[in-house]
KEPA-524751 format. One line per 3 residues: their letters; for each residue x negated, y negated, z of C-alpha. Coordinates in steps of 0.2 Angstrom, whole numbers, plus 5000, padded with zeros to 4 digits. Example, Ala and Ser with C-alpha at 12.3 -4.5 7.8 and 13.67 -1.06 7.14 Angstrom:
KEPA-524751
AS = 4938/5022/5039; 4932/5005/5036
end
This chain:
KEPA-524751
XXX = 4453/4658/5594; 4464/4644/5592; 4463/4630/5605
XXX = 4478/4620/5600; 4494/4618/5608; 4506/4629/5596
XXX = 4522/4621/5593; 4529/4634/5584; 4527/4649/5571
XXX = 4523/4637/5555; 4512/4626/5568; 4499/4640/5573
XXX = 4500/4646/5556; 4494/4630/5549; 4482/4626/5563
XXX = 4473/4642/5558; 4473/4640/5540; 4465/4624/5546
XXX = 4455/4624/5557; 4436/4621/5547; 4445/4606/5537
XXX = 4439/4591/5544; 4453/4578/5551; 4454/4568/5538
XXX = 4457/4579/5526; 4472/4590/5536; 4491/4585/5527
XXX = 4492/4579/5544; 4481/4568/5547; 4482/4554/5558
XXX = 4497/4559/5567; 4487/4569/5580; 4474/4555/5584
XXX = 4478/4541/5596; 4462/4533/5587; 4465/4517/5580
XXX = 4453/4518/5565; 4461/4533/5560; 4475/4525/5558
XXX = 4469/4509/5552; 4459/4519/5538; 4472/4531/5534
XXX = 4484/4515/5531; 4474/4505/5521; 4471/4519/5510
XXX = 4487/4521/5507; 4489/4504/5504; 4476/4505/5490
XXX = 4485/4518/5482; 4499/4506/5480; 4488/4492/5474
XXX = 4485/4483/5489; 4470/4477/5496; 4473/4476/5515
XXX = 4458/4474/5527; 4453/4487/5538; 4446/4479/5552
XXX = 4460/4468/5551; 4474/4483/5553; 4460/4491/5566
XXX = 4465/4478/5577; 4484/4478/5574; 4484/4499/5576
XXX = 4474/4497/5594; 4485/4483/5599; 4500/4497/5592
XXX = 4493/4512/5601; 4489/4501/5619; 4506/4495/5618
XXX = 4513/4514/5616; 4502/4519/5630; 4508/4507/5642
XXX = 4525/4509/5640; 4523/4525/5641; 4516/4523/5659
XXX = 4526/4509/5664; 4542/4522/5662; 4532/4538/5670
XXX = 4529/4523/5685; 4546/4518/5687; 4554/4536/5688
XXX = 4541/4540/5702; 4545/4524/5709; 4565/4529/5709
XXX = 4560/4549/5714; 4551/4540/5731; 4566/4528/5735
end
C-alpha cells in the first residue's frame, strides 16, 4: 500500500515505482523535504557538477534560514486570515 498523498495518475504511478529508492536517489529529490541538509547537500552537488566548490555547512545554514522564513510566512498569513474570519 502506498502511504503517500497522490497528486494525480502519473504521481501514484511514480510513487509506486518508487517506493524502495532511497530519497536521495528519487528524480525528485529534495523537493518533498523541508529538511535543510537535503537541500543544502542536494545544492552543493549540483554545484560541483558545474565546477563549483561551495560549502555545505555554509548553504545548511542559508537553506534552514530559507525554509524557517517559508514557514513563518506561511503562518503569519494562516494567522491573519483567522484574525479577519473572528473580526
Amino acid at each position: 500500500m502506498v502511504d503517500k498523498v497522490v497528486m494525480n495518475g502519473d504521481q501514484l504511478e511514480y510513487e509506486i515505482e518508487n517506493q524502495n529508492t532511497p530519497p536521495e536517489l528519487r528524480a525528485d529529490w529534495p523537493l518533498p523535504s523541508f529538511d535543510a541538509r537535503d537541500w543544502a547537500k542536494a545544492f552543493c552537488k549540483t554545484a560541483k557538477g558545474k565546477g563549483l566548490d561551495i560549502d555545505e555547512g555554509w548553504m545548511l545554514s542559508w537553506f534552514a534560514a530559507s525554509l524557517m522564513r517559508g514557514f513563518d510566512e506561511a503562518n503569519a498569513r494562516i494567522a491573519q486570515r483567522v484574525s479577519a474570519a473572528v473580526s
